[in-house]
C-alpha positions as CSV (number, residue, x, y, z in Angstrom):
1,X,-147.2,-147.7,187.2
2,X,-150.0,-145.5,187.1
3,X,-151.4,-145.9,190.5
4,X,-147.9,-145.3,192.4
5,X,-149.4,-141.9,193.9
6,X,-152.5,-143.5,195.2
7,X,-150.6,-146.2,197.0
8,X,-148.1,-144.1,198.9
9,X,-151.3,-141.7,199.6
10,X,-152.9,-145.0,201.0
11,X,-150.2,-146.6,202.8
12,X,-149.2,-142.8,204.5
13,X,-153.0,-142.7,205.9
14,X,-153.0,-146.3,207.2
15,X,-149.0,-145.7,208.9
16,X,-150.6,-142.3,210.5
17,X,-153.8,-144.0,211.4
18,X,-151.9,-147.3,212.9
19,X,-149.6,-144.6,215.1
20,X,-152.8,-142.8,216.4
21,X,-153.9,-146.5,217.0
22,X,-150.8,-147.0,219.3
23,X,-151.1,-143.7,221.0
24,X,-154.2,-144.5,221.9
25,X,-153.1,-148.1,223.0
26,X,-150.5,-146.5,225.1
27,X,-152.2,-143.4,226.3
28,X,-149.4,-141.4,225.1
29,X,-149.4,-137.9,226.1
30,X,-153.0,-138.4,227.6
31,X,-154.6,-138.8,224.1
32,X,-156.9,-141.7,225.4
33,X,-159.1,-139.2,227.5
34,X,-159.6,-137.2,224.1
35,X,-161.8,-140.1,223.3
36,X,-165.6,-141.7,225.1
37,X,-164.4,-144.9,225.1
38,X,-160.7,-145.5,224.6
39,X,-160.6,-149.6,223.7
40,X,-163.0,-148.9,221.1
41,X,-161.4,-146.1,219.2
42,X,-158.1,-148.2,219.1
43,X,-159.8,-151.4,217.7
44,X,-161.4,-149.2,215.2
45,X,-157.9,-146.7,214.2
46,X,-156.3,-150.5,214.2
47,X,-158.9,-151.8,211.8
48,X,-158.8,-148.4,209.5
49,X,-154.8,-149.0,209.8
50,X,-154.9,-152.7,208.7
51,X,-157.2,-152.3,205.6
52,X,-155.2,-149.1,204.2
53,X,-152.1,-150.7,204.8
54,X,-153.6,-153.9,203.1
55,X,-154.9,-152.0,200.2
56,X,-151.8,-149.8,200.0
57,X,-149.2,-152.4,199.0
58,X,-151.6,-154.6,197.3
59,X,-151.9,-151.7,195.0
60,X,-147.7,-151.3,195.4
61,X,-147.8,-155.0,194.4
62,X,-149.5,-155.1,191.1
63,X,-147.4,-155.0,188.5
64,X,-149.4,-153.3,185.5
65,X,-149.3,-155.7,182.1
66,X,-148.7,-154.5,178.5
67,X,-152.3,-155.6,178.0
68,X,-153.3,-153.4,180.7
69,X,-151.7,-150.5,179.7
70,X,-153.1,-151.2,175.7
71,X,-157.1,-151.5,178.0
72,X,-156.6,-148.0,179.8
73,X,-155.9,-145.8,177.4
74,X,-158.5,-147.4,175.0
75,X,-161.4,-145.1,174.7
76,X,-164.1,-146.9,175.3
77,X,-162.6,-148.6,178.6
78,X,-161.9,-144.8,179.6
79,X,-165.5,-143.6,179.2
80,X,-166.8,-147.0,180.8
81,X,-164.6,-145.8,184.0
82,X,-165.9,-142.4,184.1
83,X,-169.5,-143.4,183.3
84,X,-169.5,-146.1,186.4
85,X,-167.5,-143.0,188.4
86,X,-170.1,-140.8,188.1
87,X,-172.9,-142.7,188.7
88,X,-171.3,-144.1,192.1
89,X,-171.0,-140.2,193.1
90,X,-174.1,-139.4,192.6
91,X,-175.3,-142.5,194.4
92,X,-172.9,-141.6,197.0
93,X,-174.4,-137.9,197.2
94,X,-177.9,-138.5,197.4
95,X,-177.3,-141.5,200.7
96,X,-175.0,-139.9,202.5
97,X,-177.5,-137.5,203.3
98,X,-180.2,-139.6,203.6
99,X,-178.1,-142.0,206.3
100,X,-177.0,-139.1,208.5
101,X,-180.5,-137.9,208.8
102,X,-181.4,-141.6,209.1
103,X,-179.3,-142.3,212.1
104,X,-179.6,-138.7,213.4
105,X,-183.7,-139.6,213.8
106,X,-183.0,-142.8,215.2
107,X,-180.6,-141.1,218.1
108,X,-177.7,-143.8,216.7
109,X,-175.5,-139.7,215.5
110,X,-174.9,-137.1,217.2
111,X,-175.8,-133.4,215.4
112,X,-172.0,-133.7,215.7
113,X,-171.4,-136.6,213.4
114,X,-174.4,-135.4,211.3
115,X,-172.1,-132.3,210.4
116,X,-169.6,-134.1,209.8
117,X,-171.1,-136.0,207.5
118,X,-172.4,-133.1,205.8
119,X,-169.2,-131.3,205.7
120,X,-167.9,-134.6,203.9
121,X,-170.7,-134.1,201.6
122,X,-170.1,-130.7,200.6
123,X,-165.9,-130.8,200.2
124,X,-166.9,-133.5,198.3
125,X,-169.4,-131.6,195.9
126,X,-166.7,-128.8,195.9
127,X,-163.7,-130.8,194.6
128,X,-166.1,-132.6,191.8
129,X,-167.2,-129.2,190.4
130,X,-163.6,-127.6,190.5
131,X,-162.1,-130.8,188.3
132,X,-165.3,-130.8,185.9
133,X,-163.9,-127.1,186.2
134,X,-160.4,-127.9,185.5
135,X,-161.1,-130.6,182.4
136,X,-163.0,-128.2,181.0
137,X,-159.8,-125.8,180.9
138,X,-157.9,-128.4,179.4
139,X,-160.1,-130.2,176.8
């Protein structure tokens, strides 16, 4: 199966997130007080936990079809993929920005988060550019 890697990627960030979840739940080693408001970060670590986990074997799960091997190496499929890829990224580019400042003005973000989100932004960016980089070296 293609996807095999993105599946254990997915299921090793929900395991880690559901054990932060449980230190948090337990207080273990003091790790609540790293944290405002301790019941709310372990309801959301939980949540984060559950739906990678979910996602993670659902992706373990599927079994790939001769049929959908045949549609994912066809051409066409492959440029449809990249086409709809590319376009969410630069749809994801231009609002991230736009919803950090958003919430920033509205005092619902701290500068903190605001950063953050920028930082996300910018890594982001980075890792696009350096595998348009990349293909380009091998195409």
């Amino acid at each position: 199966m293609k996807n095999k890697g993105t599946a254990i990627v997915t299921l090793s960030a929900g395991v880690v997130i559901a054990l932060v979840a449980l230190a948090l739940a337990f207080d273990l080693g003091g790790i609540a007080s790293l944290v405002p408001t301790a019941g709310k970060a372990v309801w959301g670590f939980a949540g984060c936990a559950v739906a990678l986990i979910v996602c993670g074997v659902a992706a373990f799960a599927h079994r790939t079809t001769p049929q959908e091997l045949v549609e994912q190496s066809d051409e066409r499929n492959q440029a449809i993929g990249n086409l709809a890829a590319r376009r969410a990224f630069t749809l994801f580019s231009v609002l991230v920005p736009i919803v950090a400042l958003v919430l920033f003005v509205l005092d619902q973000a701290s500068l903190v988060a605001v950063l953050a989100l920028v930082g996300i932004e910018v890594v982001t960016f980075v890792v696009y550019l350096a595998a348009i980089a990349r293909l380009q070296k091998t195409m």
